[in-house]
N, C-alpha and C positions, 0 to 999 in steps of 0.2 A: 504493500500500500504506500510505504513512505517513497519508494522509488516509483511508482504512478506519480505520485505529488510531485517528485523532482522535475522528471520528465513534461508534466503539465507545466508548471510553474517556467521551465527552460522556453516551454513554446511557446506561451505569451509574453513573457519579458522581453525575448527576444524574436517577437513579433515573427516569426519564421513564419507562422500561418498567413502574414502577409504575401510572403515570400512564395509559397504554396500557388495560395489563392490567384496571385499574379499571373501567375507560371501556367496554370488550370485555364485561365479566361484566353490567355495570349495563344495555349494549345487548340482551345475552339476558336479563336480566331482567325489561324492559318489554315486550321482542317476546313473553316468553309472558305478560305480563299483558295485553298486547295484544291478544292472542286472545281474552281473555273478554268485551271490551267491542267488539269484532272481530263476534262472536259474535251479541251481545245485539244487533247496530246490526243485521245481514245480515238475522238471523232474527225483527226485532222484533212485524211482523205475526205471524207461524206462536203466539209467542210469548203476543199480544197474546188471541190466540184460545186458547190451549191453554197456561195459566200454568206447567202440572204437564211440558211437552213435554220430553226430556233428549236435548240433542244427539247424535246418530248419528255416529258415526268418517267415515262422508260427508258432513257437512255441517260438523263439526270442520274435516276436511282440505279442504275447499272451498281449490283455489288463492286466491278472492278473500279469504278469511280474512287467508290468510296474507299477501296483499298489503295489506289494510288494517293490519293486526298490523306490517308495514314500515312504513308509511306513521307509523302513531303511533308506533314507536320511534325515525323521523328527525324529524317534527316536533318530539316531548316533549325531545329529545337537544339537540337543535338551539337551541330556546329554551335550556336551562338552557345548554350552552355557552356562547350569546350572551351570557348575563350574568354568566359567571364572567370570561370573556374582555373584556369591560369594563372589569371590575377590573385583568385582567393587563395591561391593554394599556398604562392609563392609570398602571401601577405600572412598566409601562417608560418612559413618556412621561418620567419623574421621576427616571428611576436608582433606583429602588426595586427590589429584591432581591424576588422572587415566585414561589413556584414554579408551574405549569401547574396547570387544576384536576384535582384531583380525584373520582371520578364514587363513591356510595354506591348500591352492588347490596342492594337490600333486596325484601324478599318483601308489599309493602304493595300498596294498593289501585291505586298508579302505577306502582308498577316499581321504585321509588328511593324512597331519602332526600334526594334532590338532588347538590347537586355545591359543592364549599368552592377554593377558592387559600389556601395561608399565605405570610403577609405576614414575610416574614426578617429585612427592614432598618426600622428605625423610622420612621415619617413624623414628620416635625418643622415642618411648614411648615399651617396653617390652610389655606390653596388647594389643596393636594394632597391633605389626609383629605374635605374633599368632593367635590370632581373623584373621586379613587379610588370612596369608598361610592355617589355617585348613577349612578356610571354602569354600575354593572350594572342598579338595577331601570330605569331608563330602555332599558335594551336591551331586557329582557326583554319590556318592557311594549310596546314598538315591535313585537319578534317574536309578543307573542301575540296581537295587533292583528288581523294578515289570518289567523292560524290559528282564530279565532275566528269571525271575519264569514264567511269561505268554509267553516268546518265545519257554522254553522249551516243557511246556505242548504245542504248535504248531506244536514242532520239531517231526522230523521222523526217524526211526527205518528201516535200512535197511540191504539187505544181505550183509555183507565189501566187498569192492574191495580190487584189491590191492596195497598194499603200493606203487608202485611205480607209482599208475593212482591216486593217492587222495595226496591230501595238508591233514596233520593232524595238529591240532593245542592242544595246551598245556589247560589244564583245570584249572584254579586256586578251591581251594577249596570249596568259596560256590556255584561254577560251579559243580561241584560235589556231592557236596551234595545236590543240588537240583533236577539234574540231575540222580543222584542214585533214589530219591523218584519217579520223573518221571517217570521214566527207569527201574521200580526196577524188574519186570518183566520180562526183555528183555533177550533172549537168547545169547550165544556163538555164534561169529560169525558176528555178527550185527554193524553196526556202527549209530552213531543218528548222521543225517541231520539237523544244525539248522535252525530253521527258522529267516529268516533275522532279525524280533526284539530281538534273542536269543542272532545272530551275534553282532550286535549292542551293546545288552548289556555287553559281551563279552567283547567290543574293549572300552566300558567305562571302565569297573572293572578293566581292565588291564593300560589305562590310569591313574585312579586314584591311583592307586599301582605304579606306577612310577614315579609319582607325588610326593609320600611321600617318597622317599628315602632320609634320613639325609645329602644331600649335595648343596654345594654353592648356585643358586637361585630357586631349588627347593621348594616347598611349603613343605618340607619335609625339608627342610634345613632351611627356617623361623622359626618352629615350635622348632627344637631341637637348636638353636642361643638362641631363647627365655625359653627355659629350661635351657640350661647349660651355653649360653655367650661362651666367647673364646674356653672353652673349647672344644665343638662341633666341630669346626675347623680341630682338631685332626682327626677326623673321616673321612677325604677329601680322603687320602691316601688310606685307607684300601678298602673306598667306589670303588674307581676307580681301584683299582685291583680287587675287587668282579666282578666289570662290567670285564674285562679282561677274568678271568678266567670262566666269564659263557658262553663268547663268545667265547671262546676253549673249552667247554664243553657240552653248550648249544644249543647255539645260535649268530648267527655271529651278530647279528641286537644289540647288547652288544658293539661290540666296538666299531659302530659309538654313541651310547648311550654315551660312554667315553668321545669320541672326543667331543661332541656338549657339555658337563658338564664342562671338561676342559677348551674349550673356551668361554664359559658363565663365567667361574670366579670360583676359590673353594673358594673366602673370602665374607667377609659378612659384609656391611655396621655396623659400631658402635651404639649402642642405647645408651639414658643418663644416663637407671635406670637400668642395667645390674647386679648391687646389692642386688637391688631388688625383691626377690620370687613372681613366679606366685599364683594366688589363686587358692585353693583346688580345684575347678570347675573347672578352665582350666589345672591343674594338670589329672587330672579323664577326660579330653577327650584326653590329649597327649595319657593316656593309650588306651582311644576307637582308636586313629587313629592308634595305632602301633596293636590294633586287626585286625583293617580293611584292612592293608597292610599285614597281615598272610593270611587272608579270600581270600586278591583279588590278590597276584604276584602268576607267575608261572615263573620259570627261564625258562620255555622251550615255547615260545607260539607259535614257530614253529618247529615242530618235523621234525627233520632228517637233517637241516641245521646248525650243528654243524660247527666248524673249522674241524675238523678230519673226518668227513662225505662230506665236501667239498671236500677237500682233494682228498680222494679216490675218487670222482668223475673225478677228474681233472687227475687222473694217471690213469683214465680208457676211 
């Protein structure tokens, strides 16, 4: 009985049930966004031939649906876990105060807004803000790796519709280049349907690529604080008009990017041994992480919703 009490007493102080509850809402959230890309992957030929076709409540309920629709809410879950859990693990490795992540149920193109830990106890120590920030996108990057390669060889090869009946989204490169081996065959004209574990791995790579951009509490902002110290800091400005200018260029989903970095903060808690050179080891992965962030961004991950592409919608 006394260890029921403890146990209970553990779960609401330390609000884990939050943490649950979170995680639960943000799981049905992706399983019914699931479905539509569930959907678009089962039915893409029917589709490919009849652009105007509107799913039928028997092909909606299809059991395979709903198991692909599982399959992309344990892979999508899975990855982002893995990288929050990085952080946590590596924020116990240190006696750092962490709480579990946190999972955001949003109603967007993935299912979520991702998933955050807060950091309760200060890091003070140059070795532990980089160990903590790189080893979530190195997780991530690890887990979206084989969700990536085995969704493509799943994915499908279709006659293109047209652009104005399909969502196109942006490839980052070893989206590509995996995808070219795949694919390497496939003729003019065709567009490849992915399959939901493809999607999935997709919307990691592209998290963790976002993840590392060198600013304020970015895990990408820990990482270069703990290379350069104040110096880094510098880089806030330039950072935030890149976002600016990709979202008049690119992609409008840029300047809320801006706006959420801005008010997270562009400074960065003080460490004591700032003095101090990283070792050569963690030197030699700052390089692998700014590989991994070539490998995985794509400035455009949705094609045609430019600022200027709005625009002209908007005056027609």
């Amino acid at each position: 009985m006394e260890e029921e009490k403890r146990l209970f007493t553990f779960f609401v102080t330390k609000r884990i049930w939050l943490n649950l509850l979170l995680f639960a809402v943000t799981a049905v959230s992706t399983f019914v966004v699931g479905f539509s890309w569930s959907i678009g992957y089962k039915y893409a030929e029917l589709f490919s031939q009849n652009p105007d076709l509107v799913p039928d409540a028997g092909m909606v309920l299809n059991p395979e649906i709903v198991a692909l629709s599982l399959i992309y809410t344990f892979v999508l879950l899975g990855i982002l876990l893995g990288h929050e859990l990085g952080h946590f693990l590596l924020c116990q490795h240190y006696n750092i105060d962490a709480t579990l992540p946190y999972f955001i149920p949003a109603p967007t193109l993935i299912g979520t807004m991702g998933a955050f830990i807060r950091i309760r106890s200060p890091i003070t120590k140059k070795q532990q803000l980089f160990d903590i920030g790189i080893a979530g996108p190195l997780t991530s990057f690890i887990l979206s790796l084989p969700a990536i390669v085995l969704g493509l060889f799943l994915s499908k090869a279709v006659p293109s519709l047209p652009e104005d009946e399909s969502l196109l989204f942006g490839d980052p490169l070893i989206f590509k280049f995996v995808g070219n081996i795949v694919f390497k065959d496939t003729p003019q004209g065709f567009d490849i349907v992915p399959h939901p574990i493809a999607f999935a791995g997709w919307v990691g790579i592209l998290v963790t690529a976002l993840n590392l951009f060198p600013i304020g509490q970015l895990d990408g902002g820990h990482v270069t604080y703990a290379l350069f110290g104040k110096k880094s800091l510098k880089l806030a400005p330039y950072i935030i008009g890149i976002f600016v200018l990709m979202g008049i260029f690119f992609w409008i989903g840029w300047f809320v990017w801006a706006l959420l970095i801005y008010f997270l903060g562009l400074k960065h808690p003080r460490i004591f041994d700032e003095d101090i050179p990283l070792s050569p080891k963690r030197r030699l992965l700052s390089v692998l992480a700014l590989f991994i962030f070539v490998v995985s961004f794509t400035p455009e991950p949705i094609m045609g919703y430019n600022l200027f592409d709005l625009l002209k919608q908007l005056a027609f």
